[in-house]
C-alpha positions in Angstrom: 88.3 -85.3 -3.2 86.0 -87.9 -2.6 82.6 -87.8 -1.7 82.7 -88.2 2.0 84.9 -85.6 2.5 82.8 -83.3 0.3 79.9 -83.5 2.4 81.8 -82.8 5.4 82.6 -79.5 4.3 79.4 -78.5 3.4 78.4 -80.3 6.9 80.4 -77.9 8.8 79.4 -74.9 6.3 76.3 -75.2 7.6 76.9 -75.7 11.0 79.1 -72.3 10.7 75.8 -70.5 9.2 74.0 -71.8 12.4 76.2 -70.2 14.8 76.2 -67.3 13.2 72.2 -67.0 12.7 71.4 -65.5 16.3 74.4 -63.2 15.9 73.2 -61.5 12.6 69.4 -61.9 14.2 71.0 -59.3 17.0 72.9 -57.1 14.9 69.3 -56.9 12.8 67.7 -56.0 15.8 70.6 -53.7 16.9 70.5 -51.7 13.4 66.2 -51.6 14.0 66.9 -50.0 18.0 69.0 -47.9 16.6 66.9 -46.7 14.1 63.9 -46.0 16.6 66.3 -44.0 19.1 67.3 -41.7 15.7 63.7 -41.5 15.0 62.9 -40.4 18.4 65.7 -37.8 18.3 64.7 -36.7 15.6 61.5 -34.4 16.5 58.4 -34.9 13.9 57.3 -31.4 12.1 54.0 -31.6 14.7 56.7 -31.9 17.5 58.8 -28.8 16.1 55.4 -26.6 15.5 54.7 -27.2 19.1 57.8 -26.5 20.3 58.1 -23.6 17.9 54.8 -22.4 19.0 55.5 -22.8 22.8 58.7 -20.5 22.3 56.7 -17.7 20.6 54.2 -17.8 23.7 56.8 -17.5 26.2 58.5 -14.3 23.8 54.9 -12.6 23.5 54.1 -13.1 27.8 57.7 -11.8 28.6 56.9 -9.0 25.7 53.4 -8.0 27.1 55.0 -8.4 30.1 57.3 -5.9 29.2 54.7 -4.0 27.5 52.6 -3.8 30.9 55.6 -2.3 32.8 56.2 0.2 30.5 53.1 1.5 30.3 52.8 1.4 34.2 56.4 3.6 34.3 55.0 5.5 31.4 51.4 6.4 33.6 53.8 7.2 36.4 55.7 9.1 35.0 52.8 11.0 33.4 51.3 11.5 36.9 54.5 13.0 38.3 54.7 15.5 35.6 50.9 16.1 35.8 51.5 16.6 39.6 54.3 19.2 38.9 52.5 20.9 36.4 49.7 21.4 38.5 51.9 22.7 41.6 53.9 24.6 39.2 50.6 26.2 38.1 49.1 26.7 41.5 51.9 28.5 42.4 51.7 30.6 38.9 48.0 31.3 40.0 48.8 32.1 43.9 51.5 34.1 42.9 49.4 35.7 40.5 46.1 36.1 43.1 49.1 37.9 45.3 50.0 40.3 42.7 46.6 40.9 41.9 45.4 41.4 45.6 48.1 43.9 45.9 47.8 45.6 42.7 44.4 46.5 44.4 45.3 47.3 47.6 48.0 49.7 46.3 45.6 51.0 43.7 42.7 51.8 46.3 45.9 53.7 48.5 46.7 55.5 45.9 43.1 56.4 44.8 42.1 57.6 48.5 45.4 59.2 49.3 44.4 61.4 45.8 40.8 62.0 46.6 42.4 63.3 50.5 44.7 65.3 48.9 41.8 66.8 46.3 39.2 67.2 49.2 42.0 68.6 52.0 42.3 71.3 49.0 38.8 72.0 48.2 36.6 73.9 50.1 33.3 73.0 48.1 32.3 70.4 45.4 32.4 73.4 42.8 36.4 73.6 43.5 36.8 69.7 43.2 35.7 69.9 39.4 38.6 71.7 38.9 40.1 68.2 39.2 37.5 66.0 36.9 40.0 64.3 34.9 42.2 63.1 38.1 39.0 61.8 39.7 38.2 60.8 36.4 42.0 58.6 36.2 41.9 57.7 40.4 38.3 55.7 39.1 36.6 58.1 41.3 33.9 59.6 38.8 32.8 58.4 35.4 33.1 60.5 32.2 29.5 62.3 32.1 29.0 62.5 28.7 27.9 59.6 26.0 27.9 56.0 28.0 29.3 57.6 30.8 32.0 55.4 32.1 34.5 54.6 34.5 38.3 54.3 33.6 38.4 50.7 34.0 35.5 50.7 32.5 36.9 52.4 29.0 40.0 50.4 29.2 37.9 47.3 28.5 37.5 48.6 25.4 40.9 47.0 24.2 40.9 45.6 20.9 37.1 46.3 20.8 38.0 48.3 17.5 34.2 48.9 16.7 33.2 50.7 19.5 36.6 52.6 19.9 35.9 53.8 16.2 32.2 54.8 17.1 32.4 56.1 20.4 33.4 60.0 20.0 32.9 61.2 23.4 35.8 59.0 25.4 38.9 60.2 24.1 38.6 63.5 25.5 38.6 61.8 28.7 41.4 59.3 28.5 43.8 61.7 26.8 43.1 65.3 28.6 44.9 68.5 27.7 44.4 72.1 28.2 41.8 73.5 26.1 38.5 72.7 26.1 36.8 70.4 23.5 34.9 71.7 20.8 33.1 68.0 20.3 32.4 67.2 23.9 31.8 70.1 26.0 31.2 67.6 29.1 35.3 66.7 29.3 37.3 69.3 30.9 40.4 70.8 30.2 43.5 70.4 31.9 44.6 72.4 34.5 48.0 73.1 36.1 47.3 71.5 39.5 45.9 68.5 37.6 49.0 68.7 36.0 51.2 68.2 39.2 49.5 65.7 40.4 49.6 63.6 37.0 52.9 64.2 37.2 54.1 62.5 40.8 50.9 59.7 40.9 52.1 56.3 39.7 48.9 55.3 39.4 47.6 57.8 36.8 50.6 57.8 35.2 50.5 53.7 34.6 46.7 54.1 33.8 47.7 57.0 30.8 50.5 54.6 29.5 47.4 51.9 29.9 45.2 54.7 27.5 47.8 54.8 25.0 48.1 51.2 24.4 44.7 50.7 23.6 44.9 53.6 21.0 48.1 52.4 19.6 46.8 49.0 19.3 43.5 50.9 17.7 46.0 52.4 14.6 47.9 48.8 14.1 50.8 50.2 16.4 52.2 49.1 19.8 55.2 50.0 22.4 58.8 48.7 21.3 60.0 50.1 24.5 58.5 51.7 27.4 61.5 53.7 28.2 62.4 55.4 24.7 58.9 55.8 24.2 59.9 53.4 20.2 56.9 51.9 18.9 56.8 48.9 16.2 54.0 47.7 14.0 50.9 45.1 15.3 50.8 42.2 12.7 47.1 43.4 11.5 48.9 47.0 10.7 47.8 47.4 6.8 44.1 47.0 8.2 43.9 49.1 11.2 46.0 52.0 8.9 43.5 51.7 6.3 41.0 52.0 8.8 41.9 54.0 11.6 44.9 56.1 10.6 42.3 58.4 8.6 39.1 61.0 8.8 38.3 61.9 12.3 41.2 59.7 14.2 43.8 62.2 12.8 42.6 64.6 15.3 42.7 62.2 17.9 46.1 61.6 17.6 46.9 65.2 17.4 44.7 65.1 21.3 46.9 62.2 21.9 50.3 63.8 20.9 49.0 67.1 22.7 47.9 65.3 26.1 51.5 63.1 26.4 53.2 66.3 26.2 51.1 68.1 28.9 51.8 64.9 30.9 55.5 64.1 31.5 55.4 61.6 28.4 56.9 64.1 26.0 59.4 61.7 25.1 56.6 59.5 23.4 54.9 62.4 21.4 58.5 62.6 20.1 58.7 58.6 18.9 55.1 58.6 17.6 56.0 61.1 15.2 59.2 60.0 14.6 56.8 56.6 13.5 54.4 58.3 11.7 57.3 60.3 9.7 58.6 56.2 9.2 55.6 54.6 8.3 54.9 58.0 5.4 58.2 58.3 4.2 60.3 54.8 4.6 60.0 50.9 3.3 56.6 50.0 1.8 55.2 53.2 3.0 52.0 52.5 4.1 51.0 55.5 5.3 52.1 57.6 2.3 49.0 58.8 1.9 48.7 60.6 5.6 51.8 63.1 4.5 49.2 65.9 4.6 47.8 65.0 7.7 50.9 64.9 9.2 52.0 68.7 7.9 48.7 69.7 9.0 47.8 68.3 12.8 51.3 66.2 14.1 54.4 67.6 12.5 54.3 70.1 15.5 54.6 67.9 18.3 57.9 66.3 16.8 61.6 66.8 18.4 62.4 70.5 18.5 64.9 71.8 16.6 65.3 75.3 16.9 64.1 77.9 19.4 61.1 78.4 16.4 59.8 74.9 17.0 59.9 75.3 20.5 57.9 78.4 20.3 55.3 76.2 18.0 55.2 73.0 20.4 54.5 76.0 23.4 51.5 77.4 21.4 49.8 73.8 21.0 50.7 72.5 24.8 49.6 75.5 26.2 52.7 75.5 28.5 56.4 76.7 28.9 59.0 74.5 27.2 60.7 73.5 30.7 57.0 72.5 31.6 56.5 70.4 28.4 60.1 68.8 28.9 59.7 67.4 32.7 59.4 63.7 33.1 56.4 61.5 34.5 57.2 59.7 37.7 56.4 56.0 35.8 60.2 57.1 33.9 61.5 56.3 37.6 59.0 53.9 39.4 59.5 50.4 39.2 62.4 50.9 36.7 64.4 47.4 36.5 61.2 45.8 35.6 61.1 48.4 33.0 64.0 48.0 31.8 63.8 44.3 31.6 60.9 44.7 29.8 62.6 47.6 27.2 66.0 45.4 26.9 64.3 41.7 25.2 66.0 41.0 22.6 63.7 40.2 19.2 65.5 37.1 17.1 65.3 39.8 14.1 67.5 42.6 16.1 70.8 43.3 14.3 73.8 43.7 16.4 73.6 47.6 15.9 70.3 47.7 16.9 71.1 45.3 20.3 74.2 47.5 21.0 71.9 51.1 20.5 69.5 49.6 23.1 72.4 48.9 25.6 73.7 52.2 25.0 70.0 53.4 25.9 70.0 51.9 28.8 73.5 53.1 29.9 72.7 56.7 29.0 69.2 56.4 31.1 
């Protein structure tokens, strides 16, 4: 090859190298636009935080949002049960105002239809003390010895254990029978027309039922069933035996015993001892240390046996054993709520003891 042709070719080699120049300039500027858009679509970490940050304000708005809302149905909600409750209990209390109101009304009927009947069949004030301990139960005269009260009055005392223990001039009152105190000469013993009308008066016969509660309550004891007469132990038993079930209070409950059989309530003298006998005798026996008290001033008053015992219980009531054995008219008044009252079921009941109180209720 000579030399001419030789610089030809590199002639046109470079002449090549110059049309291709601009073409690699554009592809260079291609690759450097691309770059940018990548760059661009690709966000920076300050672009992501932002981002990032504007998402998490969105979720907390749309959660305090939600927040807000349930709150407001929660407040609702709240209002409209407060609102019910409060109707509920304004019925509760209207209801109860009603009961009350005629719980009164019947209770001052009953106490002016007994003071008619006791004046229509006195002819002087000296024949209506004959009655004392009626008027005395109707709320129509105070006891008049000691703090001289009225029934209402003495029932107030409940759970007031002090004065119940100190106090030695009400229970003749509360608990009348048919001789004549040796320790208060002011009460006054039973007599047989007191006696009928005990007997057919709701309302003296709810208000001795009322007596006897606060005395059970006074020894640790209260009513299992105001049908059977059963009784069951308080939770503060242990102290109110140590305390009460002793010294002068065993002759109170011999008054007490005494006075429920004068009174139609025969059928509870008969379950207080049959308690007593328990509480001496069974389980922990934490009365095992009244056995001699209850030879000496109750064992009397317990369920008669044998023509003997009946001839015992007569001496001590004072009365014939037909007399003794009739029923108050609070075993017949008002008796489905009695019942319903008598028939709850305790959590701690065996099944014998739920079926014996069925069968009680069938056989009464």
């Amino acid at each position: 090859m000579d030399i001419q042709q030789a610089e030809e070719q590199i002639t046109e080699k470079v002449a090549q190298q110059v049309i291709q120049q601009p073409q690699i300039q554009q592809n260079s500027q291609d690759i450097q636009q691309d770059g940018q858009n990548l760059k661009q679509d690709i966000p920076s970490e300050q672009t992501m935080d932002i981002k990032k940050s504007k998402t998490e304000t969105q979720k907390d708005k749309m959660n305090d949002e939600l927040k807000s809302q349930l709150q407001s149905q929660q407040q609702s909600n709240q209002e409209v049960q407060k609102n019910q409750k409060t109707n509920a209990d304004s019925r509760i209390d209207d209801q109860k105002t009603q009961d009350i109101n005629e719980e009164f009304n019947s209770q001052q009927e009953d106490q002016s239809r007994i003071v008619k009947n006791i004046n229509s069949n006195s002819n002087s004030n000296h024949e209506s003390l004959k009655y004392a301990n009626v008027l005395f139960y109707a709320g129509e005269q105070k006891s008049n010895f000691g703090r001289s009260e009225y029934i209402g009055q003495i029932h107030s005392r409940y759970k007031n254990y002090k004065v119940l223990e100190h106090d030695h001039a009400y229970i003749q009152w509360i608990f009348p029978n048919k001789y004549q105190s040796k320790f208060n000469n002011s009460s006054k013993a039973l007599s047989d027309d007191e006696i009928e009308i005990f007997m057919v008066e709701p309302l003296l016969a709810k208000r001795i039922v009322k007596s006897y509660e606060i005395m059970l309550d006074f020894y640790g004891m209260s009513i299992k069933s105001y049908i059977t007469g059963e009784l069951k132990r308080n939770e503060n038993y242990k102290e109110r035996y140590e305390d009460a079930v002793c010294g002068h209070n065993v002759l109170r409950i011999r008054r007490i015993l005494t006075s429920l059989s004068n009174l139609g309530f025969r059928k509870y003298a008969i379950q207080l001892c049959n308690f007593l006998q328990k509480e001496i005798k069974e389980g922990d026996r934490p009365l095992r240390n009244s056995k001699g008290d209850y030879l000496y001033a109750w064992q009397m008053y317990e369920e008669c046996k044998d023509k003997g015992d009946e001839k015992v219980l007569e001496n001590n009531c004072f009365q014939k054993i037909d007399q003794i054995n009739r029923e108050s008219i609070f075993f017949t008044m008002g008796l489905d709520k009695q019942m319903q009252e008598s028939q709850k079921i305790d959590l701690d009941q065996s099944p014998e003891e739920i079926q014996e109180k069925k069968q009680q209720k069938k056989s009464f």
